[in-house]
C-alpha positions as CSV (number, residue, x, y, z in Angstrom):
1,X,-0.4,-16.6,-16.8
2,X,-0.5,-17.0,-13.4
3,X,-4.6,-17.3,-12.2
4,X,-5.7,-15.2,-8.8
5,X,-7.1,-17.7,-6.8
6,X,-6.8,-17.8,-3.1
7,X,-5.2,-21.1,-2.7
8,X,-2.1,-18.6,-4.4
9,X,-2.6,-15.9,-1.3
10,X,0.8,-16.5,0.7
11,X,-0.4,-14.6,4.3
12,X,3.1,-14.3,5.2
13,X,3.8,-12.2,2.0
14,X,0.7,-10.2,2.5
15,X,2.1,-9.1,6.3
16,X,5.3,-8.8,5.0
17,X,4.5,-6.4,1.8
18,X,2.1,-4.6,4.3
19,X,5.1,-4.2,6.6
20,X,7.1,-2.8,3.6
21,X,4.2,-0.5,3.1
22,X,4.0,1.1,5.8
23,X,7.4,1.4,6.4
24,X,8.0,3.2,3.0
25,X,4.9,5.3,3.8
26,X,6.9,6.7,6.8
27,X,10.0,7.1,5.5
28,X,8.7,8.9,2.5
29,X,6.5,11.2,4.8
30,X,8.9,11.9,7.1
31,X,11.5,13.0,4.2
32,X,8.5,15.3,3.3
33,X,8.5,17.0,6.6
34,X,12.2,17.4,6.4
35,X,12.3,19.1,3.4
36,X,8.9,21.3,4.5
37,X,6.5,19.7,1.8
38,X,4.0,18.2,4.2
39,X,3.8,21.4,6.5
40,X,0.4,21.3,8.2
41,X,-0.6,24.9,6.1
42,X,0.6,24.0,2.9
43,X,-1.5,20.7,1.8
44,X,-0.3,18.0,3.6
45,X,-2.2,15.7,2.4
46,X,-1.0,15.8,-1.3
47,X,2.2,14.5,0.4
48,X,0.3,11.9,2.6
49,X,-1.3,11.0,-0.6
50,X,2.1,10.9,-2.7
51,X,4.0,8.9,0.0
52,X,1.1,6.6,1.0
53,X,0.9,5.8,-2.9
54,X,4.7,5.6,-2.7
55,X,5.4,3.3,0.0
56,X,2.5,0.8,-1.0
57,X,3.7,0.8,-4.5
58,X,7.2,-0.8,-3.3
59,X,4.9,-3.1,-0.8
60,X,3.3,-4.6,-3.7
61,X,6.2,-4.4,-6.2
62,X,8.4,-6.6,-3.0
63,X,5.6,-9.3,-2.9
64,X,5.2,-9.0,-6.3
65,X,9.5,-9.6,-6.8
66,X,9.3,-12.2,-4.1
67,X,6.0,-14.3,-4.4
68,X,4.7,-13.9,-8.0
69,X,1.3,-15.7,-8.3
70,X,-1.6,-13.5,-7.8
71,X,0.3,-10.5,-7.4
72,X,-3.5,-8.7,-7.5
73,X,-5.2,-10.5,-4.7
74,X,-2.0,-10.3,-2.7
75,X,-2.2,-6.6,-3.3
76,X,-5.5,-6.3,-2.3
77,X,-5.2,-8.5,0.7
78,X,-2.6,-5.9,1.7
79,X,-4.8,-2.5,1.4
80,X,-7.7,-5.4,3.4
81,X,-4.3,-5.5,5.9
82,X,-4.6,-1.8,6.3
83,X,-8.5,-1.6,6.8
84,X,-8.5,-3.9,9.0
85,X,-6.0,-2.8,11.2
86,X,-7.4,1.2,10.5
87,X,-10.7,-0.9,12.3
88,X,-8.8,-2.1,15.1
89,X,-7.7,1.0,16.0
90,X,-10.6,2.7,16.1
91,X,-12.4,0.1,18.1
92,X,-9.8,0.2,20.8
93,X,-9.0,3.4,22.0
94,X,-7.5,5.6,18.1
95,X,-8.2,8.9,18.0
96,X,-11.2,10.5,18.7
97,X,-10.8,13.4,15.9
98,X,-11.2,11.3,12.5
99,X,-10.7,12.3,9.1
100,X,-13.8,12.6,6.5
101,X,-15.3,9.7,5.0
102,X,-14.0,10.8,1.5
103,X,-10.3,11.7,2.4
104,X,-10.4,8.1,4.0
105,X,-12.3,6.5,1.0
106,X,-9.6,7.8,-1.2
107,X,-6.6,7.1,0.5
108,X,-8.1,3.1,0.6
109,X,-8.3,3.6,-3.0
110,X,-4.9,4.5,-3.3
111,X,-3.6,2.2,-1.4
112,X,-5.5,-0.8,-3.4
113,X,-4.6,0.8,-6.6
114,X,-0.7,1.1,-5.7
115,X,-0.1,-2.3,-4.1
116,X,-1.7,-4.3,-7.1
117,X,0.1,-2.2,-9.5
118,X,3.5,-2.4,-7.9
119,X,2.6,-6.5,-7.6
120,X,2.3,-6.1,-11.2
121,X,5.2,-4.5,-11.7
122,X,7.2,-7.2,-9.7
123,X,5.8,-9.9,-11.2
124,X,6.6,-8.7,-14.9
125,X,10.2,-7.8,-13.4
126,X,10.6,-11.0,-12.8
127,X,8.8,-12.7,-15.2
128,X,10.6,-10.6,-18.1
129,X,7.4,-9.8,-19.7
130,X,8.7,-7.8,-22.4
131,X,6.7,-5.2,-24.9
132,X,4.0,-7.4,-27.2
């Protein structure tokens, strides 16, 4: 087994399965809005939450495909990708209605719990870590 240290972090693969992420994410939520799932009066953020899950799932499982050692830390380097940018855009100039604390809380949670387990996912894909 591979060990998660950070002399295994690849920061190219971290922007790159961030990238992936996001894209998904907005693929995924847009599909919602086509279809009239994410409709502002209806829940939309069970969609948010199914396609943020979603698209950072596929994030981590590409790093996870591509770059197998610490598929974890590179997983939660990526949801550290989206804080840190979610920072940056609230120091300079995002928007000046934010969501609560909680609804944010738990989206970084699901974030950090998608990417690591779609890292996972690659890495036993590629691996071939079959049933014990």
């Amino acid at each position: 087994m591979q060990s998660e240290h950070l002399s295994n972090l690849h920061p190219g693969w971290v922007v790159g399965g961030w990238l992936a992420a996001v894209a998904v994410t907005a693929a995924l939520y847009l599909a919602g809005v086509g279809l009239g799932l994410a409709a502002p009066d209806s829940g939309a953020v069970v969609w948010v939450g199914v396609s943020m899950g979603g698209g950072f799932f596929v994030g981590g499982l590409l790093v996870g495909m591509r770059w197998s050692d610490a598929q974890i830390l590179h997983g939660a380097a990526i949801t550290f990708l989206s804080v840190l940018v979610w920072f940056l855009v609230l120091i300079f100039g995002g928007p000046g209605d934010l969501e609560p604390m909680a609804t944010v809380l738990g989206l970084i949670l699901l974030q950090l719990v998608a990417a690591c387990a779609g890292g996972w996912v690659g890495r036993r894909a590629m691996v071939g870590g079959g049933g014990s």
